[in-house]
N, C-alpha and C positions, 0 to 999 in steps of 0.2 A: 883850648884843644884845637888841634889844627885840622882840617879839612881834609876828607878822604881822597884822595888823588881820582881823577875821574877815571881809569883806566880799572881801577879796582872795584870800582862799581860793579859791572854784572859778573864779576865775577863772584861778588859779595850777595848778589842778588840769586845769583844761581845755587850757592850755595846754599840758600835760609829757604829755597822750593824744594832740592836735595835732603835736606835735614826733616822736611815738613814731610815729605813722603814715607809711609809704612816700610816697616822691615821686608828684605825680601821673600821670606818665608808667608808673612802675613798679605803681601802683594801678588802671590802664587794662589794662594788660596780663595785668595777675592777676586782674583781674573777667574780659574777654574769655575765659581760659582756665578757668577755673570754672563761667561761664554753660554752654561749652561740655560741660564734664565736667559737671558736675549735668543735663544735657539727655541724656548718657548711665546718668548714675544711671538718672534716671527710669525709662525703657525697660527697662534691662537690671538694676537693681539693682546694681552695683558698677563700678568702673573708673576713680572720682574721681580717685585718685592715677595711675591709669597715665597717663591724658591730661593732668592740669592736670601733674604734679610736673615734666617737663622744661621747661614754659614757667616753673613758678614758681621752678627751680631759679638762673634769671639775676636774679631778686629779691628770692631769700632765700637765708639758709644752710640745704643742705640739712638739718642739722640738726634746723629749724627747722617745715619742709613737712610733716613725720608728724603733729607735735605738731596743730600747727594744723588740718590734715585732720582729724586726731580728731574737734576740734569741732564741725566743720563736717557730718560724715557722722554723727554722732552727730544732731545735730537733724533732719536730713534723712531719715535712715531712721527715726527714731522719730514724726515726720510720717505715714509709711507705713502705720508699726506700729497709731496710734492708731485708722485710720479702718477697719480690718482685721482685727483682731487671733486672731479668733473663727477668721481659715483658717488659721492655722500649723500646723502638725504639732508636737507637741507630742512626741511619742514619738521623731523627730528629732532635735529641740531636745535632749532631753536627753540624745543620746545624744553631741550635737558637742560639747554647752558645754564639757563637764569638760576635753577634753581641748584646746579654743580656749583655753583658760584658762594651760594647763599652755603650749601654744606660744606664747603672747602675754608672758608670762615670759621664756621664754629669749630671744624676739626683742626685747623691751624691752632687755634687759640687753645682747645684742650690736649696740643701736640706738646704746646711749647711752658704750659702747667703744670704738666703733671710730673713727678718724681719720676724718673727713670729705672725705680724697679718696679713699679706697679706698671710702667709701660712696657716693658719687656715682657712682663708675665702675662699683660692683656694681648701683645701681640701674640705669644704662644697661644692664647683659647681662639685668637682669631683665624687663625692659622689653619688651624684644627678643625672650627667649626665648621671653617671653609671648604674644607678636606672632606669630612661627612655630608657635608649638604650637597656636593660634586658625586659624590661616590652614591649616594643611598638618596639625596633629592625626588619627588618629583619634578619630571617634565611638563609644562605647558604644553595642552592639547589645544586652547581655542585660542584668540589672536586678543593680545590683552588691547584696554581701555586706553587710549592716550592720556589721560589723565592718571595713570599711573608714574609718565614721567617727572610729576616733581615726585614723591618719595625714592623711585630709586635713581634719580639726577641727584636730590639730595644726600643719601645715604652712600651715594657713590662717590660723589665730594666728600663727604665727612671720614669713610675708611679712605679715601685715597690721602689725605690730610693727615690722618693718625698712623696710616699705616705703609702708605705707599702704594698700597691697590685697593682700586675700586671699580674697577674695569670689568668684573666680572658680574656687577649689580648690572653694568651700562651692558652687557651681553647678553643675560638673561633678559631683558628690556628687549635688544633689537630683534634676538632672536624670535619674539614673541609679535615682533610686530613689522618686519620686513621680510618681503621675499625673497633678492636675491643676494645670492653669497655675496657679492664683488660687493653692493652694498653696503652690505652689513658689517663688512673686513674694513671698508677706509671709512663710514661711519662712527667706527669704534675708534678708529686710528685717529679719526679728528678728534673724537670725545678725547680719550685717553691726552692727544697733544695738549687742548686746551686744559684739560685738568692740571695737567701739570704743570701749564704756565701758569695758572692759577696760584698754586702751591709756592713755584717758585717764587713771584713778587711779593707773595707773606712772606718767605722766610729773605729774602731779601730786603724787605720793611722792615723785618725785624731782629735783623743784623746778624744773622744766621749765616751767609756768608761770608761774614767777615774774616770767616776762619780760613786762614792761608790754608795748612794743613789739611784738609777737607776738602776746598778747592784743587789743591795740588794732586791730591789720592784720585779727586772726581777723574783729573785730567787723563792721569797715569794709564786711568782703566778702560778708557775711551776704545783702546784696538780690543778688548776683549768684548764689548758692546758691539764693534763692526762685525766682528769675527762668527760671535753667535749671530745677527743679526742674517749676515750670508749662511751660512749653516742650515738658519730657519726655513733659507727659502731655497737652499739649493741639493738641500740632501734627501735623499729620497730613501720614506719610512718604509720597512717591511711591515710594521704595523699596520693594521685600518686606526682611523681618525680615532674611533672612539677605543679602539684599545688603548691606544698614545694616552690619550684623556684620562684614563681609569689610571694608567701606570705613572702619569705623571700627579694625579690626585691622593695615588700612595706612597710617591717621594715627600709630598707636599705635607700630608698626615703624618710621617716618619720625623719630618723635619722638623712641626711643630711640639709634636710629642718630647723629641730630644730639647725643646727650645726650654718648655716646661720643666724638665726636669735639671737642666739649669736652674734653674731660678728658685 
């Protein structure tokens, strides 16, 4: 067989990225749904996955959605991080990592086990649960234990591993134990970055990457990641904060509910 002429090369190259990329219909839907969820990053620092994964669930394998999330939340909260960095809490930080680490382990591992309809249909009760315990929870009134950080450093790696979020374990956490906002916002911003680099070097050990396709889609959706990302921080709600919360807590329960009965 004779040798591809090298002028045919990227063209051959560009092609097999072209091909690997979603339908445009399915491409419209999944920027739509990530504009949307990066427009909740913004604001609130976490929630990517609860909002975009049940619309992205009809145009990928779930499988597929954590991975990619990775990369997506990984640039976007390190976005955060860079212009900020000076307000984290550092004495925090180190107290989550170790044990974000140790729960993004086990949850990698039962990411990359489990049957993909049992995970689809555990994402919907997570979804949901999440949805009620936001809606109807209580609040912390006293100022928790630092030794509360390994369980929910842990459980916060382990949902963020299975499911894409766990950002809201690490919020419930700061909020209970920082005073001020600016804190508590690149705090989370750092948690959330490191989790997901976390995530990512699993699934890139364990060849989860590999997949052009997947890569290619990640790529594709990157302006709809900027787009919500400005959005989040430049549009100004008529809402107050905790109406936003509430109404975005009933898209989020809507979502899960529809995910369920999928499945």
């Amino acid at each position: 067989m004779l040798p591809m002429p090298l002028h045919l090369v990227p063209d051959t190259i560009l092609g097999s990225l072209l091909a690997a990329l979603p339908s445009p219909g399915h491409w419209a839907l999944m920027s739509a749904a990530l504009v949307v969820a990066y427009v909740i990053f913004g604001i609130a620092g976490f929630g990517t996955a609860l909002v975009a994964s049940p619309v992205l669930a009809y145009a990928l394998p779930v499988a597929q959605i954590v991975p990619m999330l990775a990369l997506l939340d990984f640039g976007a909260a390190s976005g955060n991080v860079m212009r900020n960095a000076r307000a984290a809490d550092v004495a925090e930080l180190r107290r989550l990592l170790p044990s974000i680490v140790a729960g993004s382990l086990v949850g990698g591992a039962l990411l990359l086990t489990l049957k993909p309809d049992i995970l689809l249909r555990a994402l919907g009760w997570f979804v949901c649960a999440y949805a009620l315990f936001s809606l109807a929870g209580p609040k912390a009134k006293s100022r928790l234990s630092q030794a509360w950080a390994i369980p929910f450093g842990a459980l916060g790696g382990l949902f963020g591993a299975m499911f894409g979020s766990g950002g809201f374990l690490f919020a419930i956490y700061l909020t209970s134990r920082l005073e001020r906002v600016e804190a508590m916002r690149i705090t989370q911003s750092t948690l959330i970055g490191f989790s997901t680099l976390v995530r990512a070097m699993l699934f890139l050990i364990a060849g989860v990457y590999a997949n052009v396709s997947m890569l290619a889609t990640a790529a594709s959706l990157v302006p709809a990641m900027i787009a919500g990302m400005w959005l989040g921080k430049h549009v100004t709600l008529r809402l107050s904060r905790q109406q936003f919360v509430r109404l975005v807590n009933i898209v989020v329960l809507a979502a899960g509910i529809a995910l369920l009965l999928r499945t």
